[in-house]
KOLNUSE-441992 format. One record per residue (C-alpha): residue number from 0; y, z, x. Coordinates in Angstrom, 1 decimal. Layout:
N
[atom NUM [Y Z X]],
...
//
This chain:
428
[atom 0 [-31.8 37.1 15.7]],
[atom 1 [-31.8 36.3 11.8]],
[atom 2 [-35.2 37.6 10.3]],
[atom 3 [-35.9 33.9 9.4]],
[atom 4 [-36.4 33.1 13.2]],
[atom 5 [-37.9 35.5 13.5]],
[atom 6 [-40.9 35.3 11.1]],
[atom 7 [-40.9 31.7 11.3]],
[atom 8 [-41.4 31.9 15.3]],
[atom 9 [-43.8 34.6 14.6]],
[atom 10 [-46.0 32.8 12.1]],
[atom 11 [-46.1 29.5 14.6]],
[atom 12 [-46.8 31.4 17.7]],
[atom 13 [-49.9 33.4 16.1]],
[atom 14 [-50.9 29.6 14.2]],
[atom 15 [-50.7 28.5 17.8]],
[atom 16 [-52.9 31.5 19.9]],
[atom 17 [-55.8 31.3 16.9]],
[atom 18 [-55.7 27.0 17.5]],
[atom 19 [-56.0 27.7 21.0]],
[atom 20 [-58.7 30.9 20.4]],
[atom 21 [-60.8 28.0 18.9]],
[atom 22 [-62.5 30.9 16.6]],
[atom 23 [-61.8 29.0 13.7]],
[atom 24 [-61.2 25.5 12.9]],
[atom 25 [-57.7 24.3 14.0]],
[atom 26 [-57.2 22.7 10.3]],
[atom 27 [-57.8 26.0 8.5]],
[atom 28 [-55.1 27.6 10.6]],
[atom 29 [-52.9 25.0 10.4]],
[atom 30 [-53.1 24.8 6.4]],
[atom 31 [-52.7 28.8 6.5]],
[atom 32 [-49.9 28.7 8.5]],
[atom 33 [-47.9 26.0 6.7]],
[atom 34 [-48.4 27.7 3.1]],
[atom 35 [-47.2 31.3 5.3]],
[atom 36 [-44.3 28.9 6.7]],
[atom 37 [-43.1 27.8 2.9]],
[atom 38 [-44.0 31.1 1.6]],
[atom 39 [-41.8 33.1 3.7]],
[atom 40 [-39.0 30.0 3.7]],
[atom 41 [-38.9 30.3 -0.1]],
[atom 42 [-38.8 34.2 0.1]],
[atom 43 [-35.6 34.0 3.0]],
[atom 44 [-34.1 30.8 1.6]],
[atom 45 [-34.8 28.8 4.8]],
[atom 46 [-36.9 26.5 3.6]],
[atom 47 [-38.8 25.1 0.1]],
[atom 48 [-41.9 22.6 -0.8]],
[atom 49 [-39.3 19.7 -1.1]],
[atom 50 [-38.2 20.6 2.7]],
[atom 51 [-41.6 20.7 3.4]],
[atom 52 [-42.9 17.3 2.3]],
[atom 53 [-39.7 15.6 3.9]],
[atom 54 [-41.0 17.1 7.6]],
[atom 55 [-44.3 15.6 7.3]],
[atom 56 [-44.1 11.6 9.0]],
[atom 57 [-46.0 9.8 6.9]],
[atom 58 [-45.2 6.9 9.5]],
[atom 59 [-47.3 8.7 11.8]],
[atom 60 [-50.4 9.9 9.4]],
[atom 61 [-50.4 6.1 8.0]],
[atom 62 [-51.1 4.5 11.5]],
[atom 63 [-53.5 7.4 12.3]],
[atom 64 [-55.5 6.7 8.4]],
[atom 65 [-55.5 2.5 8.9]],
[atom 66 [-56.6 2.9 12.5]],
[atom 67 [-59.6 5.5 11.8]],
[atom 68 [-60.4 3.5 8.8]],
[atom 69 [-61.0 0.4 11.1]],
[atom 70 [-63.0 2.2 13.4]],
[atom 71 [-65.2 3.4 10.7]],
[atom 72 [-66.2 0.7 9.6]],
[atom 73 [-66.9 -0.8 13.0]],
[atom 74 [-68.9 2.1 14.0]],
[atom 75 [-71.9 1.8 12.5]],
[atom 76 [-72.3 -1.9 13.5]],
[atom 77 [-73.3 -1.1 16.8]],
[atom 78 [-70.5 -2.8 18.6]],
[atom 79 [-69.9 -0.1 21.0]],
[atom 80 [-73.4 0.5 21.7]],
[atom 81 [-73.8 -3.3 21.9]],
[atom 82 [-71.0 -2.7 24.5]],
[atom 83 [-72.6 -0.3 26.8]],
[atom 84 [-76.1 -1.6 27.1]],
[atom 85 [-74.0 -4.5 27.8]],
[atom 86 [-72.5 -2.8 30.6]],
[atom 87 [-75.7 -1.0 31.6]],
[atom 88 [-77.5 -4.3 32.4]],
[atom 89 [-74.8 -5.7 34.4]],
[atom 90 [-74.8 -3.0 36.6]],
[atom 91 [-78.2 -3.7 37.3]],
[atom 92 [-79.2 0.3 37.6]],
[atom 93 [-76.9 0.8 40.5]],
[atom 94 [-75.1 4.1 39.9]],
[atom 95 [-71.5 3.3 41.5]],
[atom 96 [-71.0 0.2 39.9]],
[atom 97 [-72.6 1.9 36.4]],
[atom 98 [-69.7 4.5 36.7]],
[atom 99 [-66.9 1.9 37.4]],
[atom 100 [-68.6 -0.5 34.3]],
[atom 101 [-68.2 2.3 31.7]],
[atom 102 [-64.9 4.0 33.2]],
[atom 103 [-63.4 0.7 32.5]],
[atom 104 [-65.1 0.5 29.3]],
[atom 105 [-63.6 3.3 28.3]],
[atom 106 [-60.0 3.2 29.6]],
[atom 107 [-59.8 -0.2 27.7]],
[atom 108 [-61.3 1.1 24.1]],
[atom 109 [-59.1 3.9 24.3]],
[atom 110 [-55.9 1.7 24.6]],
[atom 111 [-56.6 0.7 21.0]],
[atom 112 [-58.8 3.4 19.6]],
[atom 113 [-58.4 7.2 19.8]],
[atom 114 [-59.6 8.6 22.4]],
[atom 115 [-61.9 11.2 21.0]],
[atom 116 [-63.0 8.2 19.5]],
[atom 117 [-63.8 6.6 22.0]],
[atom 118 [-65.8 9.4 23.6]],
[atom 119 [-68.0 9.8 20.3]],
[atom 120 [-68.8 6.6 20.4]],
[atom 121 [-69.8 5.7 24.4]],
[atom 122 [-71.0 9.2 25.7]],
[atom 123 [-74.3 9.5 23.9]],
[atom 124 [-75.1 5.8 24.7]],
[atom 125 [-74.1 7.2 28.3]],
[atom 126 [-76.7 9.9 27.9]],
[atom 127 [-79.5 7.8 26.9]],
[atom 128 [-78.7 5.2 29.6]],
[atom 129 [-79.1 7.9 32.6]],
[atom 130 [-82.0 9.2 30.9]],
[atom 131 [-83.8 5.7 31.4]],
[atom 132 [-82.5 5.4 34.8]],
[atom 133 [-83.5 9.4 36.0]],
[atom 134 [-79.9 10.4 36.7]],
[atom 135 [-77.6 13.0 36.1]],
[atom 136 [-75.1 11.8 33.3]],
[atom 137 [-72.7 14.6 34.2]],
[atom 138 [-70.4 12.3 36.6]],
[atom 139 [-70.7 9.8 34.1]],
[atom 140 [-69.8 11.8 30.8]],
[atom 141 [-66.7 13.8 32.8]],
[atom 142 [-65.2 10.1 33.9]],
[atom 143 [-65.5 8.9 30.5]],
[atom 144 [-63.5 11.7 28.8]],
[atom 145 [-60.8 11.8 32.0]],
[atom 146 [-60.3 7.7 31.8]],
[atom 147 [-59.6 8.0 28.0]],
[atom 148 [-57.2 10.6 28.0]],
[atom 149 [-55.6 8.7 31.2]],
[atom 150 [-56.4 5.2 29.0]],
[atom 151 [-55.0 6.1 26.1]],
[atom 152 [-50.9 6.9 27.3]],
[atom 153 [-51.0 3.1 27.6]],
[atom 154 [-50.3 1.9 24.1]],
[atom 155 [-48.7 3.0 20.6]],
[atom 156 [-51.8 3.8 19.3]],
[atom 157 [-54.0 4.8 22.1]],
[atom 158 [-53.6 8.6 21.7]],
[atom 159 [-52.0 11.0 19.2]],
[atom 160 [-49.0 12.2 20.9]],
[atom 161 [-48.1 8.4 21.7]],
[atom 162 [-48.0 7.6 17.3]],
[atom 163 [-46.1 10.9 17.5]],
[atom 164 [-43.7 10.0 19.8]],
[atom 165 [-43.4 6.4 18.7]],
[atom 166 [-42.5 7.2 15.1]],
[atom 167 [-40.1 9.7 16.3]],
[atom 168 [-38.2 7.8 18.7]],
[atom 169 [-38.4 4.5 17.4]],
[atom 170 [-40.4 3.1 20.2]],
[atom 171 [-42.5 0.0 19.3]],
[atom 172 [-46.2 -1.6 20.6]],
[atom 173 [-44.6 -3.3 23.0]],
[atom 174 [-42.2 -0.4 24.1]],
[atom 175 [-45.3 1.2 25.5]],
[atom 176 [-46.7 -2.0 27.3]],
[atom 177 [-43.8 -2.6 28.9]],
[atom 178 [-42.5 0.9 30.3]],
[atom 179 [-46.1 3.0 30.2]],
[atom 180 [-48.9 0.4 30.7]],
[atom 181 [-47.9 -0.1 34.3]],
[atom 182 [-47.6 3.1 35.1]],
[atom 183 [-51.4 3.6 33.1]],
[atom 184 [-52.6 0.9 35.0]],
[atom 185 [-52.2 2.3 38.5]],
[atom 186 [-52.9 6.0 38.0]],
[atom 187 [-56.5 4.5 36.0]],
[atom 188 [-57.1 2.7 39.6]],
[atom 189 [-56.4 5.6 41.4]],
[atom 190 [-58.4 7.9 38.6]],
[atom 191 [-61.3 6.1 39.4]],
[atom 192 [-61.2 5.9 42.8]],
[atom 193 [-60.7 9.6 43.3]],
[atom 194 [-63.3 10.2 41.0]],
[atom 195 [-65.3 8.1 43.0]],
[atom 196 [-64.8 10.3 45.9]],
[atom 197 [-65.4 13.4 44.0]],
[atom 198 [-69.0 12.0 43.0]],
[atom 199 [-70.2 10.6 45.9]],
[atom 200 [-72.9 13.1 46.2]],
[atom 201 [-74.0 12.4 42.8]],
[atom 202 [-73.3 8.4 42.7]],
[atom 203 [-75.5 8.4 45.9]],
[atom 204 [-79.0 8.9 44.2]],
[atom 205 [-80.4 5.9 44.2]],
[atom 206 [-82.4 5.6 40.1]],
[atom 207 [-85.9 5.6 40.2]],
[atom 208 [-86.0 3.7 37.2]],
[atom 209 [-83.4 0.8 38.1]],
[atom 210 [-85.6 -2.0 36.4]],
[atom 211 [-85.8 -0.3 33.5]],
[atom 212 [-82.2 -1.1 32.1]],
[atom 213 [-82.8 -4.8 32.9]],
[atom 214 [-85.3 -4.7 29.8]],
[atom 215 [-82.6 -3.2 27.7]],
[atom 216 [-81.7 -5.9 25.0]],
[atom 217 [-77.7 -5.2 24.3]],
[atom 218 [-78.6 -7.6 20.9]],
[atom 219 [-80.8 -4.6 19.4]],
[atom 220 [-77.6 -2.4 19.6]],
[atom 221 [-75.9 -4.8 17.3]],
[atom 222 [-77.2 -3.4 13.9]],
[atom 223 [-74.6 -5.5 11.6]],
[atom 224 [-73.0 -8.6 13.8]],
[atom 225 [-71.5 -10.1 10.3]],
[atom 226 [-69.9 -6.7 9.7]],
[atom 227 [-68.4 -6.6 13.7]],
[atom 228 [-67.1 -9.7 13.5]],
[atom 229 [-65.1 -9.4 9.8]],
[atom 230 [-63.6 -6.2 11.6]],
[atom 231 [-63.2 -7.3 15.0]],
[atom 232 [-60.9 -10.4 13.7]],
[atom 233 [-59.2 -7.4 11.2]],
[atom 234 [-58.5 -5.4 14.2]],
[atom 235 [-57.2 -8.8 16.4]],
[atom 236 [-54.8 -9.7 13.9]],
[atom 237 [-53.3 -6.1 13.9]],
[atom 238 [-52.9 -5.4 17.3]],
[atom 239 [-51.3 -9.0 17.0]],
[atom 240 [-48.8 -7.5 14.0]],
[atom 241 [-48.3 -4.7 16.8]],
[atom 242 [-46.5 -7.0 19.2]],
[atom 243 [-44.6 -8.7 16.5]],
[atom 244 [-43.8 -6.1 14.0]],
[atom 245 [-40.2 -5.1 15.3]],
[atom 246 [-39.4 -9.1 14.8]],
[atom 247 [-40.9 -9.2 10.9]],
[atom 248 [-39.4 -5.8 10.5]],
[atom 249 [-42.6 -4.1 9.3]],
[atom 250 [-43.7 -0.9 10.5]],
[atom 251 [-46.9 0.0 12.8]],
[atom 252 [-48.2 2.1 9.6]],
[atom 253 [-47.8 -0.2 7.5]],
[atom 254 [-49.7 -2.7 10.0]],
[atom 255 [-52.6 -0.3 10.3]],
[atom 256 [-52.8 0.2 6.5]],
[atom 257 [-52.7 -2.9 5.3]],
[atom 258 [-55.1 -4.6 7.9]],
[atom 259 [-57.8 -1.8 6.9]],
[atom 260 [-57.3 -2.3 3.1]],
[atom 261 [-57.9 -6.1 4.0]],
[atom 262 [-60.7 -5.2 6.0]],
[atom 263 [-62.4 -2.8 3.3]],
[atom 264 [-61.5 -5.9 0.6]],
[atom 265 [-63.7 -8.2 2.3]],
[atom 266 [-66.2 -6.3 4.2]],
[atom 267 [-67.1 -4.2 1.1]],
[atom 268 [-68.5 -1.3 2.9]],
[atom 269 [-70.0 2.4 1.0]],
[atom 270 [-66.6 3.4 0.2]],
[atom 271 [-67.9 7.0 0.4]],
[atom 272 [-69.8 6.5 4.0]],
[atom 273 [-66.8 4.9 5.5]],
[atom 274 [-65.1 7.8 4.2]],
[atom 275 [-66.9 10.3 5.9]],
[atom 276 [-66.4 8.7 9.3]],
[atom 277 [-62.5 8.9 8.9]],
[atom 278 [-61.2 11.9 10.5]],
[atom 279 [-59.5 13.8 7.7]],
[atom 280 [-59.3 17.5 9.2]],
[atom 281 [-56.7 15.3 11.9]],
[atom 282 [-54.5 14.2 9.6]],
[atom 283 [-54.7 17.3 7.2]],
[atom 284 [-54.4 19.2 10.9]],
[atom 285 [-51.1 17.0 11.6]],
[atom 286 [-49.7 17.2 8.2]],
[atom 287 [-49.7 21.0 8.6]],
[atom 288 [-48.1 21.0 12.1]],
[atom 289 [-45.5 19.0 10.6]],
[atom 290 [-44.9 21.3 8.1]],
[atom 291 [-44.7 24.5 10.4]],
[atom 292 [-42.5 22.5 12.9]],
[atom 293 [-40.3 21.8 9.8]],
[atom 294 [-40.0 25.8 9.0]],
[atom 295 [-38.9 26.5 12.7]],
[atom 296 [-36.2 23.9 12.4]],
[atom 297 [-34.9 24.7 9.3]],
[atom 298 [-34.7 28.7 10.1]],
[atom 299 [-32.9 27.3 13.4]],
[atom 300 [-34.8 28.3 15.9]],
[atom 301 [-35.5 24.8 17.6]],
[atom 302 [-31.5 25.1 17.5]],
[atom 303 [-31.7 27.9 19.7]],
[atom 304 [-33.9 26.5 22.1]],
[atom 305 [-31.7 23.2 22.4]],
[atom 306 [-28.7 25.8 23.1]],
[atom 307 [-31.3 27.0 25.8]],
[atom 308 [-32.1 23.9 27.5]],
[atom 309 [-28.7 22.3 26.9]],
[atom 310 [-27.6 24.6 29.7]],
[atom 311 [-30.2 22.5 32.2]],
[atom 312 [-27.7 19.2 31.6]],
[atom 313 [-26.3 20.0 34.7]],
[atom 314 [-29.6 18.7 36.5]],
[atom 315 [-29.3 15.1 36.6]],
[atom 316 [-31.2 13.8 34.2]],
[atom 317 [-33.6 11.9 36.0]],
[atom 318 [-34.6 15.4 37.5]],
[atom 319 [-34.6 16.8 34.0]],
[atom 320 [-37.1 14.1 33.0]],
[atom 321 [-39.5 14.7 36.0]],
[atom 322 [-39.5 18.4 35.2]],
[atom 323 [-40.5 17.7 31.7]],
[atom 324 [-43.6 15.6 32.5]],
[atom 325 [-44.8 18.6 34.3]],
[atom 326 [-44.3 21.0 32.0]],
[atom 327 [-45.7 19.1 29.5]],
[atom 328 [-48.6 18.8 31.8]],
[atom 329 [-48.8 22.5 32.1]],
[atom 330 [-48.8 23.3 28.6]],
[atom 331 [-51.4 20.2 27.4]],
[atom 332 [-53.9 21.8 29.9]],
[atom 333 [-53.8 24.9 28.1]],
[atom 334 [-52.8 24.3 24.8]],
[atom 335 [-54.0 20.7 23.1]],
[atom 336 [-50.9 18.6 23.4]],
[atom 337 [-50.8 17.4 19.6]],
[atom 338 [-48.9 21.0 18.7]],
[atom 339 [-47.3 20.5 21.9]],
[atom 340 [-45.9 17.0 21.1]],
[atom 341 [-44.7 17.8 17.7]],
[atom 342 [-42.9 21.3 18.2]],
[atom 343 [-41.1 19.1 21.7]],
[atom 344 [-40.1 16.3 19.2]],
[atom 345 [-37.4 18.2 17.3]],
[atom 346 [-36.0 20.0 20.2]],
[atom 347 [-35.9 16.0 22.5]],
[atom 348 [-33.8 14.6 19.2]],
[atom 349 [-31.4 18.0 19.5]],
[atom 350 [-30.9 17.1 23.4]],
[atom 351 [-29.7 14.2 22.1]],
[atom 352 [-27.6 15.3 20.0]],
[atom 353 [-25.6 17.1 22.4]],
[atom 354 [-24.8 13.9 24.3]],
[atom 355 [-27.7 13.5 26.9]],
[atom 356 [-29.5 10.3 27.2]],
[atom 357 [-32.8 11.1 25.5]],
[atom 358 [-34.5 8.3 25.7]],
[atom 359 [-36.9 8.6 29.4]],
[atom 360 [-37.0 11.5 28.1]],
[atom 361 [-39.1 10.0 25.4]],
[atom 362 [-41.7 8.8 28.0]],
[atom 363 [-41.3 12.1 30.3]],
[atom 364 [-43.1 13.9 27.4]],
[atom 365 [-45.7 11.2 26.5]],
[atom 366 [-47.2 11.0 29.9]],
[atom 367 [-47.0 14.7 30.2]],
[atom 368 [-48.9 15.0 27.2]],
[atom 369 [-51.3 12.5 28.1]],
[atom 370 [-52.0 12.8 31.7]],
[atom 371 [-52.1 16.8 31.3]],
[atom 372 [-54.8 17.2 28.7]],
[atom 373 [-57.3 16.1 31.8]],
[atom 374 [-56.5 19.7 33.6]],
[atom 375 [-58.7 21.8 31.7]],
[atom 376 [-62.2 21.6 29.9]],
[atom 377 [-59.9 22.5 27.0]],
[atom 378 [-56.6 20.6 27.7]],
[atom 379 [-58.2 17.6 25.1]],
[atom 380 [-60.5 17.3 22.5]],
[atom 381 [-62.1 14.4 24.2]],
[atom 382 [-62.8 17.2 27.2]],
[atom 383 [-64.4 19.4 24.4]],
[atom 384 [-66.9 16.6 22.6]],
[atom 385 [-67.8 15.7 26.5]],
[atom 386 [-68.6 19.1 27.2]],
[atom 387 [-70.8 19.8 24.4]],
[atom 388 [-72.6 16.5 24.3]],
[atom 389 [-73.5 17.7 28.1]],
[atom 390 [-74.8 20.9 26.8]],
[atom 391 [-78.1 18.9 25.1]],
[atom 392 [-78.9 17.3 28.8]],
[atom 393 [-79.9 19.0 32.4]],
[atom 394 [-76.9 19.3 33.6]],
[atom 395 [-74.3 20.6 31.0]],
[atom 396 [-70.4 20.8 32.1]],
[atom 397 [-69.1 23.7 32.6]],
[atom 398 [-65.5 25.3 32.8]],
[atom 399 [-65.5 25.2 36.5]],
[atom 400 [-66.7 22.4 37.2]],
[atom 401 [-64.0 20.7 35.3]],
[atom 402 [-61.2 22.7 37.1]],
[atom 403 [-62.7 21.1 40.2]],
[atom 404 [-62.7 17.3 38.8]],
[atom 405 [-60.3 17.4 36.0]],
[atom 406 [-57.7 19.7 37.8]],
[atom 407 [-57.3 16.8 40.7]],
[atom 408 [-57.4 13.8 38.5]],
[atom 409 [-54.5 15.7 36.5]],
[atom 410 [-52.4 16.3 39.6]],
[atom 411 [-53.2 12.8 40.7]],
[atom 412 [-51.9 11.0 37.5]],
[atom 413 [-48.8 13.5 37.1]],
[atom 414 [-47.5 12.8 40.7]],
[atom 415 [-48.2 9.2 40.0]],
[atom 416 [-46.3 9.2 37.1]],
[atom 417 [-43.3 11.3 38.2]],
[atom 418 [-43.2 8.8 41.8]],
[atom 419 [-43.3 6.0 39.2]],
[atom 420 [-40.7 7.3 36.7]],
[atom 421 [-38.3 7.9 39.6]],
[atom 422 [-38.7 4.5 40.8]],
[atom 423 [-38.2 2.7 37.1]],
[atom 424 [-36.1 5.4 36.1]],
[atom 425 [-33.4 2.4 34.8]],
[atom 426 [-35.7 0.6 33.2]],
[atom 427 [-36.6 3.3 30.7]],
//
């Protein structure tokens, strides 16, 4: 094996084991390990800065920025709190219909916000809320992160790997509502019902506190309802580009971008506090992923693993594809599936190279990705925030605990998925 494999594999498989040791921020690694990536490209003649800058999709950090940009500036409205007091009240302190109220909250945001998002946003509300009522918010919190991972495979911009795989393969807004909604919408039914099951124990406490949420005013959540409604009507209109943008010829990044610099334009907000909201150590995180990814194709390894795999063309294809959504699975639950995604990206486009029909392939991977983060407490970074919001109440999640909730509700949505892909295997 040339030596530029070989340090290039080497310096993207230690990058990877120190993300997944979580001893030091992802972001620092990733930053280290691209400027090790150019450095030793430079020094072999495998790869330079220009090479460098060309792998990183800009497509896919510019939805990513417009999006988080939106959010940030709808955050500190209240809306989402406004949301879940909301949701509170109409559930009249019964704990069953509570849970399916803010599951479905939370499967719905995270179509159109990131998931982690999502979480951040609706779990400590969550907290507060089973305070009131004298319950354990542990069923509660562990839904919420497992519907948002299994919400967010629905749409373009629900979750990471989905802008990653949409940018690579072309695949528009409605792409994903027609092929991976569907498919979203029956495993989140069945998501919830087997979660359901799981916490009947839990869910059959009945609140001591039950009138107490009824004095709950969802109104005093609402901190700026001028600012919600400029940026709700912002965020309308581009999820409205979304479905259209293929027919103005426009791309989703440059949907997402130019809707927040409207937003910003007439909202006005602290430029430097809706700064601080937006998620930079993601995209700086991403931007370095790309890079390294870049340094392994360019010394040719993804090459050789394309060699590898082109060998499995012999397996039909739909077979192929169903075998990818599980090893995808596999991987996301022990590895977050961003790096994941992105170092699969490369080595999809070289399978297509070689003649195979690449494109359910495309959709094999995303609800791999997506379904298999909910395997482990660490499979997702939504799982992670859950976890150590829970550490501040009674009843903190722990490792095992997930296995036993988030392992099921994996296996659940992956069969799902695979029975589904089989079945609208043409389609695709």
């Amino acid at each position: 094996m040339p030596a530029s494999a070989v340090f290039s594999s080497l310096i993207f498989a230690v990058s990877l084991a120190f993300i997944l040791s979580e001893k030091i921020h992802r972001s620092i690694i990733g930053i280290a390990g691209a400027v090790l990536m150019v450095g030793i490209g430079k020094i072999f003649g495998f790869y330079s800065e220009e090479a460098a800058l060309d792998a990183i999709d800009f497509n896919t950090l510019g939805l990513l920025l417009g999006m988080m940009i939106l959010v940030a500036m709808l955050e500190p409205t209240g809306f989402f709190q406004y949301i879940a007091v909301g949701a509170a009240r109409v559930s009249r302190g019964k704990p069953v219909r509570l849970f399916i109220l803010l599951g479905s909250i939370t499967t719905v945001l995270s179509m159109f916000l990131d998931n982690v998002t999502t979480v951040v946003l609706i779990a400590p509300v969550t907290i507060l809320i089973c305070e009131i009522l004298g319950i354990s918010p542990l069923p509660y919190l562990i839904a919420e992160a497992l519907l948002s991972n299994t919400g967010g495979v629905a749409t373009l911009v629900g979750d990471p790997p989905n802008v990653l795989i949409g940018s690579a393969a072309g695949l528009s807004f409605n792409d994903f509502l027609i092929h991976s909604l569907p498919i979203v919408a029956v495993a989140w039914v069945a998501t919830l019902f087997l979660l359901r099951y799981l916490f009947r124990d839990e869910l059959s406490k009945i609140p001591g506190n039950a009138e107490a949420v009824m004095s709950l005013n969802p109104a005093e959540s609402l901190d700026d309802p001028k600012t919600a409604r400029r940026v709700l009507v912002i965020l309308g209109a581009a999820i409205f580009l979304f479905f259209v943008h293929h027919t103005l010829h426009i791309s989703p990044s440059f949907i997402a971008v130019s809707t927040a610099a409207v937003a910003l334009v007439w909202v006005q907000p602290d430029i430097k506090k809706t700064f601080e909201r937006v998620e930079w150590s993601v995209l700086i995180f991403f931007s370095a992923l790309f890079v390294m990814v870049g340094g392994l194709e360019a010394a040719g390894v993804l090459e050789s693993i394309v060699s590898l795999l082109d060998g499995l063309s012999r397996i039909p294809p739909l077979w192929f594809g169903v075998s990818l959504i599980w090893i995808v699975a596999v991987l996301s639950a022990v590895v977050d599936n961003i790096p994941i995604t992105i170092a699969l990206i490369p080595v999809i486009r070289g399978l297509g190279e070689t003649g195979m029909d690449i494109t359910p392939l495309w959709w094999a991977l995303a609800f791999g990705a997506g379904f298999g983060g909910n395997g482990t407490i660490i499979g997702s970074t939504a799982n992670i925030i859950v976890a150590s919001l829970s550490e501040k109440t009674r009843t903190p999640i722990t490792s095992r605990l997930w296995n036993r909730r988030g392992l099921p509700a994996m296996l659940l949505t992956c069969a799902i998925a695979s029975l589904l892909y089989i079945v609208f295997y043409e389609t695709f």
